[in-house]
Each structure stands twice: as C-alpha cells, then as structure tokens.
Chimera marker file (.cmm) of the C-alpha trace (Angstrom):
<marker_set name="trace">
<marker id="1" x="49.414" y="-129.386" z="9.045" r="1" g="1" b="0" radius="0.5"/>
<marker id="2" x="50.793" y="-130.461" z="5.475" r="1" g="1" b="0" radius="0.5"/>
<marker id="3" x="54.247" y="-130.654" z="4.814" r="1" g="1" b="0" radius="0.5"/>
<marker id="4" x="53.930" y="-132.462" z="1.663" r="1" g="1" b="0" radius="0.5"/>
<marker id="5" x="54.698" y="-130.331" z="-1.092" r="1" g="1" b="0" radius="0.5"/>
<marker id="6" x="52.417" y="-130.894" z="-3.934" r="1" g="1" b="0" radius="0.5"/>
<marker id="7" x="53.214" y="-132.219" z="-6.974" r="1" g="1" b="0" radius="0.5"/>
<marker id="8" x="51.561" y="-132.643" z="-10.119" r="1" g="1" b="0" radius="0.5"/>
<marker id="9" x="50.439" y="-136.373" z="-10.667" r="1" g="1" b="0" radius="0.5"/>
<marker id="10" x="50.658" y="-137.457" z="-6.957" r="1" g="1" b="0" radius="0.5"/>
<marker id="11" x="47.870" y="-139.073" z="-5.362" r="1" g="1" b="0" radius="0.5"/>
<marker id="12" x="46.965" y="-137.638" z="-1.844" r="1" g="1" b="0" radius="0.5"/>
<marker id="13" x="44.594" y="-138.654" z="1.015" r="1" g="1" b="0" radius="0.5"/>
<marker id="14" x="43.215" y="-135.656" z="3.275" r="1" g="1" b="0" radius="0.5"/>
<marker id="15" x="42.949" y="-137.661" z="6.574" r="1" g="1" b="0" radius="0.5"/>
<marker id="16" x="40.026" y="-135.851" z="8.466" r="1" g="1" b="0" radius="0.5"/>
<marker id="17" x="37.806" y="-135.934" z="5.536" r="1" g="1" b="0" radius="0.5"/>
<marker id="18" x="38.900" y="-138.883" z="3.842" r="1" g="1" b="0" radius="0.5"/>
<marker id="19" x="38.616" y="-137.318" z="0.545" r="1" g="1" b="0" radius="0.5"/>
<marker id="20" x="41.624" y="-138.413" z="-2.376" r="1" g="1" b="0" radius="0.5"/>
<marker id="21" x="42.181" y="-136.493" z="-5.093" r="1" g="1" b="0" radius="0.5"/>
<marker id="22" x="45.047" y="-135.757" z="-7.180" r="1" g="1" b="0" radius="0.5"/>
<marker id="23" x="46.773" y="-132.823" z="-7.647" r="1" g="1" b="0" radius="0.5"/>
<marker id="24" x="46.401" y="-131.509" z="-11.485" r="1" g="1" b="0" radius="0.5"/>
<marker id="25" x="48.437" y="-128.208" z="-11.551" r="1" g="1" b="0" radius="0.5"/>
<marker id="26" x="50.649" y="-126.520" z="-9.174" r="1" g="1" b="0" radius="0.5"/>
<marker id="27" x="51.353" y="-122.493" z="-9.330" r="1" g="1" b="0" radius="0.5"/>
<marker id="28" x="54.319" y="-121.633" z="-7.256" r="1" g="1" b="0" radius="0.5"/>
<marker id="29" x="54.361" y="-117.911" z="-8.918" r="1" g="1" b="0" radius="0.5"/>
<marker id="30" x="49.877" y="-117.509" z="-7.946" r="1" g="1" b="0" radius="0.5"/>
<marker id="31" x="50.589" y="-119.794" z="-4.787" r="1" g="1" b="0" radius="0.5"/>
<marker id="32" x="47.844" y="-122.213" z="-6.222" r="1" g="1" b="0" radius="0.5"/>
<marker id="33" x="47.531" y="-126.056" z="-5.761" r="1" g="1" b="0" radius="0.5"/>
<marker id="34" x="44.758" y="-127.563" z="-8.421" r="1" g="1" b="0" radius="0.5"/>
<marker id="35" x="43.364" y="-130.918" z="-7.674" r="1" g="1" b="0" radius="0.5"/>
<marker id="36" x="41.036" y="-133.795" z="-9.011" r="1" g="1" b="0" radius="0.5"/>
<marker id="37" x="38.810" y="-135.571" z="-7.169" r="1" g="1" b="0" radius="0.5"/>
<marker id="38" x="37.703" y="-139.362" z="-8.198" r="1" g="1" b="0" radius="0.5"/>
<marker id="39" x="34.601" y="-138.364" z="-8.784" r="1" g="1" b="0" radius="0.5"/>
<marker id="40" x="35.924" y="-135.853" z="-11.510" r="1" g="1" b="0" radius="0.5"/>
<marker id="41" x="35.236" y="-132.748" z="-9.956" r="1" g="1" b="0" radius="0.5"/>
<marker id="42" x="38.343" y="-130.260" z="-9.587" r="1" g="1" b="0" radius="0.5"/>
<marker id="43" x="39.022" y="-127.904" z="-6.734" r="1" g="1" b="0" radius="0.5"/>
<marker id="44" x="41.730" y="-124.825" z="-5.974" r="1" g="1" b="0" radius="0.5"/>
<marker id="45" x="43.534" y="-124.186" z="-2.706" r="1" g="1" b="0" radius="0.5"/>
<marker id="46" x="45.781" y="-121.271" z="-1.875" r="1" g="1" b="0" radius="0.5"/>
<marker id="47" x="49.190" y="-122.745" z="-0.643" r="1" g="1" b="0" radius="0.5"/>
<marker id="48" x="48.392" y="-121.929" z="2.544" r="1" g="1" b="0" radius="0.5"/>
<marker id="49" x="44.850" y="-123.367" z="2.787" r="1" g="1" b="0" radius="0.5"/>
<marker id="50" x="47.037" y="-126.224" z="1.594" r="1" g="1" b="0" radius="0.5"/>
<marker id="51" x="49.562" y="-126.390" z="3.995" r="1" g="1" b="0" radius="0.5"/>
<marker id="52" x="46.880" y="-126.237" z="6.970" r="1" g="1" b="0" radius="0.5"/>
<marker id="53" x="45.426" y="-129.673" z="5.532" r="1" g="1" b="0" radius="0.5"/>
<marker id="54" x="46.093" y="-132.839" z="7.285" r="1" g="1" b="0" radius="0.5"/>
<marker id="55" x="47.315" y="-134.579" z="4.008" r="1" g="1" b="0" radius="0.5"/>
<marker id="56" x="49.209" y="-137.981" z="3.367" r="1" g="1" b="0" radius="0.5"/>
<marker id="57" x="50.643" y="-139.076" z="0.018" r="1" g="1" b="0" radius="0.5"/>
<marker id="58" x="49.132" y="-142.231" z="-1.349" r="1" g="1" b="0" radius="0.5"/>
<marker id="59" x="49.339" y="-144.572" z="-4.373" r="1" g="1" b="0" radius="0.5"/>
<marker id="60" x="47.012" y="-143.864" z="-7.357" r="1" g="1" b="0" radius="0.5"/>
<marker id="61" x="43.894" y="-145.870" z="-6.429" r="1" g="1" b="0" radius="0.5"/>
<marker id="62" x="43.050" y="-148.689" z="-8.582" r="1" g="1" b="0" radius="0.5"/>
<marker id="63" x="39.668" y="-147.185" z="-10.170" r="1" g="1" b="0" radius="0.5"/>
<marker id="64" x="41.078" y="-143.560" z="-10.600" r="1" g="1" b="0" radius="0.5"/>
<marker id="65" x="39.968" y="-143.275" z="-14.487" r="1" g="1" b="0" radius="0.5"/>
<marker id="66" x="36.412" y="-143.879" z="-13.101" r="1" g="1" b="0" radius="0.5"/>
<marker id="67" x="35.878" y="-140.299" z="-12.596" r="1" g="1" b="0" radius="0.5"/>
<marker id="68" x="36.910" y="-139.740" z="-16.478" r="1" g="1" b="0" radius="0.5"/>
<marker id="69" x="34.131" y="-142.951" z="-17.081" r="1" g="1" b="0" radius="0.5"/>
<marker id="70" x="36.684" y="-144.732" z="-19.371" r="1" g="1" b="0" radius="0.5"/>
<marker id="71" x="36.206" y="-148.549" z="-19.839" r="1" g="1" b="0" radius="0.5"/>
<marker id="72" x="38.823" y="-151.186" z="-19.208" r="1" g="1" b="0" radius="0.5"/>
<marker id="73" x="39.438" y="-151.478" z="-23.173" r="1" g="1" b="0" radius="0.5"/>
<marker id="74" x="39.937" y="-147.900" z="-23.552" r="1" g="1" b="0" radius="0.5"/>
<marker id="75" x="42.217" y="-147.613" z="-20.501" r="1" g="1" b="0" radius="0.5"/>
<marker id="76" x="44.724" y="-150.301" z="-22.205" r="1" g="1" b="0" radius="0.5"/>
<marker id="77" x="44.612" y="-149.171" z="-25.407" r="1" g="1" b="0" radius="0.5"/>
<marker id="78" x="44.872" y="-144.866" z="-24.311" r="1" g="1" b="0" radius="0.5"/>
<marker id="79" x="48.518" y="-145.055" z="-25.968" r="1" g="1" b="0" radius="0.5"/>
<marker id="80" x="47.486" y="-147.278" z="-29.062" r="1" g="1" b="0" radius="0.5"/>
<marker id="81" x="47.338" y="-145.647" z="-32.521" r="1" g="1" b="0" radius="0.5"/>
<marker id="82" x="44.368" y="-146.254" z="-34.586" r="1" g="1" b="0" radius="0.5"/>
<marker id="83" x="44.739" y="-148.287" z="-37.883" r="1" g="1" b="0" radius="0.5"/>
<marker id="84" x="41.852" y="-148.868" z="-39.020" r="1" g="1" b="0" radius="0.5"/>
<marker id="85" x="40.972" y="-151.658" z="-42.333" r="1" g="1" b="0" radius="0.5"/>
<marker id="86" x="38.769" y="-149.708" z="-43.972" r="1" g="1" b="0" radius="0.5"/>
<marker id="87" x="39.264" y="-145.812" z="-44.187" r="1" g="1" b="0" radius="0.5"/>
<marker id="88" x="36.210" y="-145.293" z="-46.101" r="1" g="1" b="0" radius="0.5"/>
<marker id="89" x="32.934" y="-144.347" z="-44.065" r="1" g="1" b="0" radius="0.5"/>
<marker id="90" x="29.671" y="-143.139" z="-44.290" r="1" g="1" b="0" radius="0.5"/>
<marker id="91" x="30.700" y="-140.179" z="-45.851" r="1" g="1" b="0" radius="0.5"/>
<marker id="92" x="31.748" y="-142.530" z="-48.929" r="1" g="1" b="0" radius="0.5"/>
<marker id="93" x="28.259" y="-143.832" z="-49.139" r="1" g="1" b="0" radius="0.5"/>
<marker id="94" x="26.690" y="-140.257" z="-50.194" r="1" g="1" b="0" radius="0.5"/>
<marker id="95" x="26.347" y="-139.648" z="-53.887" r="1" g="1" b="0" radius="0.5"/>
<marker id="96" x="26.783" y="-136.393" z="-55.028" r="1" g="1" b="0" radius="0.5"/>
<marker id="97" x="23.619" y="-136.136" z="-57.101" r="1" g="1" b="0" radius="0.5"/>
<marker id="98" x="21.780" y="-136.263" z="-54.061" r="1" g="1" b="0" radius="0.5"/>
<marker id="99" x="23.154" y="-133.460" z="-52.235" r="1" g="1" b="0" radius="0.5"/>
<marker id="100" x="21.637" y="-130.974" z="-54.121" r="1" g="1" b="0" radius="0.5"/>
<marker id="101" x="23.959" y="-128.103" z="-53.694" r="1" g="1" b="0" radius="0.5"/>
<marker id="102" x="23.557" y="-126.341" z="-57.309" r="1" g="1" b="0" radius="0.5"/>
<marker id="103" x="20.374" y="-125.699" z="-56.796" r="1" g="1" b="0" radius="0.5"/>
<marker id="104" x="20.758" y="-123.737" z="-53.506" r="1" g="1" b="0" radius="0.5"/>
<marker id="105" x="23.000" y="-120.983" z="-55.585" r="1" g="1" b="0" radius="0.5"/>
<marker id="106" x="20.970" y="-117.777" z="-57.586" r="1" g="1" b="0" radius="0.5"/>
<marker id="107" x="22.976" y="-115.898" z="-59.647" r="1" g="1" b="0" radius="0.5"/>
<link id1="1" id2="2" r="1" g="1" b="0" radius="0.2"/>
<link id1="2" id2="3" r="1" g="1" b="0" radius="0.2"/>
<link id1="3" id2="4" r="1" g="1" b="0" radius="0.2"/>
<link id1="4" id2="5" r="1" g="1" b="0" radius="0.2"/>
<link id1="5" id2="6" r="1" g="1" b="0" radius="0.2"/>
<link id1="6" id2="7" r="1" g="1" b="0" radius="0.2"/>
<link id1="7" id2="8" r="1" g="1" b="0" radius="0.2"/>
<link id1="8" id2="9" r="1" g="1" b="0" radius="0.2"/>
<link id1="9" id2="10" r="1" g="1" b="0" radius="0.2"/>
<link id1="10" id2="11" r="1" g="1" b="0" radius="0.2"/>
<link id1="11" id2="12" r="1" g="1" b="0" radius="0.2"/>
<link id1="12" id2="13" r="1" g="1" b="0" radius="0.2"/>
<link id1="13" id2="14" r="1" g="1" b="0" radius="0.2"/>
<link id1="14" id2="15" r="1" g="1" b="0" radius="0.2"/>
<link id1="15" id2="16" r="1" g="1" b="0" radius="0.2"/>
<link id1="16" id2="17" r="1" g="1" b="0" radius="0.2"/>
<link id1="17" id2="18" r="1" g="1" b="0" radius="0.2"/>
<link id1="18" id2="19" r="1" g="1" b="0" radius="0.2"/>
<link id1="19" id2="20" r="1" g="1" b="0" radius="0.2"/>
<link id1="20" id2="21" r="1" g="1" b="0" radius="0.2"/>
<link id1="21" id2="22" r="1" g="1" b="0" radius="0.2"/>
<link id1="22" id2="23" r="1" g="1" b="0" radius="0.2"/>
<link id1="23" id2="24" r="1" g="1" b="0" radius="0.2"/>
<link id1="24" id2="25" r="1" g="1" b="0" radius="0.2"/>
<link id1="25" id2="26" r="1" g="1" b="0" radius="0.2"/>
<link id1="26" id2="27" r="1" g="1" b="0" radius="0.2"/>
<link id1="27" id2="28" r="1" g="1" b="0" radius="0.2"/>
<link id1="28" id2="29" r="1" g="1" b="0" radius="0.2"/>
<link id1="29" id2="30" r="1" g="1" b="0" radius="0.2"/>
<link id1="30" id2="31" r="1" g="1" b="0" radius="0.2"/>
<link id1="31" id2="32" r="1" g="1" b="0" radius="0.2"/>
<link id1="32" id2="33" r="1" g="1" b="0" radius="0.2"/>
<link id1="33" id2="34" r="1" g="1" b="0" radius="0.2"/>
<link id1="34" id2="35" r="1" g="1" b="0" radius="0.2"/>
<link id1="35" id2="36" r="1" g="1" b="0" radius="0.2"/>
<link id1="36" id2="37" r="1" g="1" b="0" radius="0.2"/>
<link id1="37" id2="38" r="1" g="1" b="0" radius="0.2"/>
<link id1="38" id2="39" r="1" g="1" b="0" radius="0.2"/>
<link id1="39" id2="40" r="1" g="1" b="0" radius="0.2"/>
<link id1="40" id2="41" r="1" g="1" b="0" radius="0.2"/>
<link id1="41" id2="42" r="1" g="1" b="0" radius="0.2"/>
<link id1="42" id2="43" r="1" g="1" b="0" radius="0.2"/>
<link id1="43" id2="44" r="1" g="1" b="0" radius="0.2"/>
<link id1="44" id2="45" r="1" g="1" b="0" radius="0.2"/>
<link id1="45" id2="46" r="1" g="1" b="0" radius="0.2"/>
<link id1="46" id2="47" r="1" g="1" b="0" radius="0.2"/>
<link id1="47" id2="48" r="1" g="1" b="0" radius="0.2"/>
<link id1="48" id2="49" r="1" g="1" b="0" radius="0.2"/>
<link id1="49" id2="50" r="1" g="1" b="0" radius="0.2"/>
<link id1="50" id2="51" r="1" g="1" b="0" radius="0.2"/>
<link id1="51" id2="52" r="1" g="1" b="0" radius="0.2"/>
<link id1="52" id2="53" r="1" g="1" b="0" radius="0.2"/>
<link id1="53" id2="54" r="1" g="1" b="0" radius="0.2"/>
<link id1="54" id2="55" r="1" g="1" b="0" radius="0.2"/>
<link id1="55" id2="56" r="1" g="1" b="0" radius="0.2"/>
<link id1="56" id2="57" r="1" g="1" b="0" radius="0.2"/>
<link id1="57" id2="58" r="1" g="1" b="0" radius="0.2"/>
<link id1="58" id2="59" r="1" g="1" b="0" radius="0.2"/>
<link id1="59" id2="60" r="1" g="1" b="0" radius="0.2"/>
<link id1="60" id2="61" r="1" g="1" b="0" radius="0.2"/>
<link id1="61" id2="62" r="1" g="1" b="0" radius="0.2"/>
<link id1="62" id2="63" r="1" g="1" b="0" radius="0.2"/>
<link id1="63" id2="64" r="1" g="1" b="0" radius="0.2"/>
<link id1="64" id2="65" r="1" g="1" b="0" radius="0.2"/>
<link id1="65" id2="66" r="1" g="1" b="0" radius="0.2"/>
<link id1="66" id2="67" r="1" g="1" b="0" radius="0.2"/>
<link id1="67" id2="68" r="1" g="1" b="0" radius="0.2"/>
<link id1="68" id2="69" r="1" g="1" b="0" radius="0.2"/>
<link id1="69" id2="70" r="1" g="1" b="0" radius="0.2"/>
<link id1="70" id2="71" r="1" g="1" b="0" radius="0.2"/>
<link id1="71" id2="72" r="1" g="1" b="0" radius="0.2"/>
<link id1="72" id2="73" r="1" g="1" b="0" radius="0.2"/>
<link id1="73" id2="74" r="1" g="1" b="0" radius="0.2"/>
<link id1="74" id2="75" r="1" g="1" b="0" radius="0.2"/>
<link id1="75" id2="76" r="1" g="1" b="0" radius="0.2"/>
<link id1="76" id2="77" r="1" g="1" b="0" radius="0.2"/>
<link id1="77" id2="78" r="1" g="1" b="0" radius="0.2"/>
<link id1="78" id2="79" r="1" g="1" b="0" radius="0.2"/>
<link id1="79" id2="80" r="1" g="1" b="0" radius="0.2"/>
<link id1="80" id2="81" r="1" g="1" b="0" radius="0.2"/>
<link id1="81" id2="82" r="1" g="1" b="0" radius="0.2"/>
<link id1="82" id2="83" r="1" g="1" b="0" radius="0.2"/>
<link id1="83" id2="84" r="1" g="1" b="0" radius="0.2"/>
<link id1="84" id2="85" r="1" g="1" b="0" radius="0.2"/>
<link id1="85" id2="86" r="1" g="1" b="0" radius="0.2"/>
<link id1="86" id2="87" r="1" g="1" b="0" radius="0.2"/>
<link id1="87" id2="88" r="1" g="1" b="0" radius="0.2"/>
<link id1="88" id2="89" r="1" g="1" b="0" radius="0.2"/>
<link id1="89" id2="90" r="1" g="1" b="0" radius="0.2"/>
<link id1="90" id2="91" r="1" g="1" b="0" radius="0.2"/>
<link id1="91" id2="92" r="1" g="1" b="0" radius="0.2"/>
<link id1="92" id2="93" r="1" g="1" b="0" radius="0.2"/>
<link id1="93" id2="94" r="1" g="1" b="0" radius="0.2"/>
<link id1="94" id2="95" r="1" g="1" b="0" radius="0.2"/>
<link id1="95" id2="96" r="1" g="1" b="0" radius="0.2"/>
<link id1="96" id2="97" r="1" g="1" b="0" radius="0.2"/>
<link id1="97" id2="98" r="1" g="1" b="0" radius="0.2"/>
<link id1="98" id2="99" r="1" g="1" b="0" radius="0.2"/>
<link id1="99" id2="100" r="1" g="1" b="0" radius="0.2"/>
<link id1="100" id2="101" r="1" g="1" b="0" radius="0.2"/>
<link id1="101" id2="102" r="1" g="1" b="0" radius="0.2"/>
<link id1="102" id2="103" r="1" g="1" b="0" radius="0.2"/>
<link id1="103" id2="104" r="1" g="1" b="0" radius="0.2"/>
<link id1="104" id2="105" r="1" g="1" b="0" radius="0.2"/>
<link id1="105" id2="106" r="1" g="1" b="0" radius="0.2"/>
<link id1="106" id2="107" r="1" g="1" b="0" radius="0.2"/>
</marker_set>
C-alpha cells in the first residue's frame, strides 16, 4: 500500500503494473491525486484508490517531454525569449488595394 504522499511534479513508478507517470495536481480539500502518463494521457485517483497502490518515487525519466512530442531544440530553448531579426511577415507583403474591403459595404 502507498505511503508516499503525492506531490505535484514527482515522478512515480506503480510497481505491479510498471506504469510511470507523474503526478499533475493534487486536491487535498476533493481527496484527488491527478497524474500524467509518458504517453500523455492523464488519469484521476481518489486518495484512497491512491494509497492502496504499490507506488515508489522515481527520478523524472530521461524522455518524459516525449509524451508532449517536443524536439530536443525546443526542449533547450522552452525558457528562451524570442527575438526575432525581422518583425515584418507575411502580413507585410499584402497590399491593401487587393483586399477589396470597400466594395463588400452597401450603404
């Protein structure tokens, strides 16, 4: 039976089914635990459906953003801001005259 109190952000290992998830919310006043699997998919326990588990805590496994597909680039950069040269886009391109907007209005 688990003793491990959950806590948001820890990584956990349920030993009879293997499965590791991590648990994503925690509602002491509903008696909820909300985890993640790696696969992306996100279950809810009672507490004590939670404290029946057979449940060790483990470190975050290395490919744990591979549920949230995010590639290698975007997992160094996640904290980054964005500066890009050139603020002008495709948007910038588009002359007005070809819009034709004033002819859409009857008065």
């Amino acid at each position: 039976m688990a003793t491990i109190r959950p806590v948001v952000g820890n990584w956990y290992q349920e030993t009879e089914q293997g499965s590791i998830f991590e648990v994503v919310a925690y509602d002491e006043e509903e008696q909820t635990v909300e985890i993640q699997h790696l696969d992306g998919e996100v279950e809810e326990y009672e507490l004590d459906t939670w404290r029946e588990m057979t449940i060790t805590g483990i470190e975050p496994p290395e490919d744990w953003r591979s549920g949230f597909e995010l590639a290698q680039e975007d997992a160094e950069l996640a904290d980054e801001p964005m500066h890009p040269e050139d603020w002008s886009g495709a948007l910038n391109q588009i002359e007005p005259d070809g819009i034709g907007i004033e002819d859409d209005w009857v008065e």
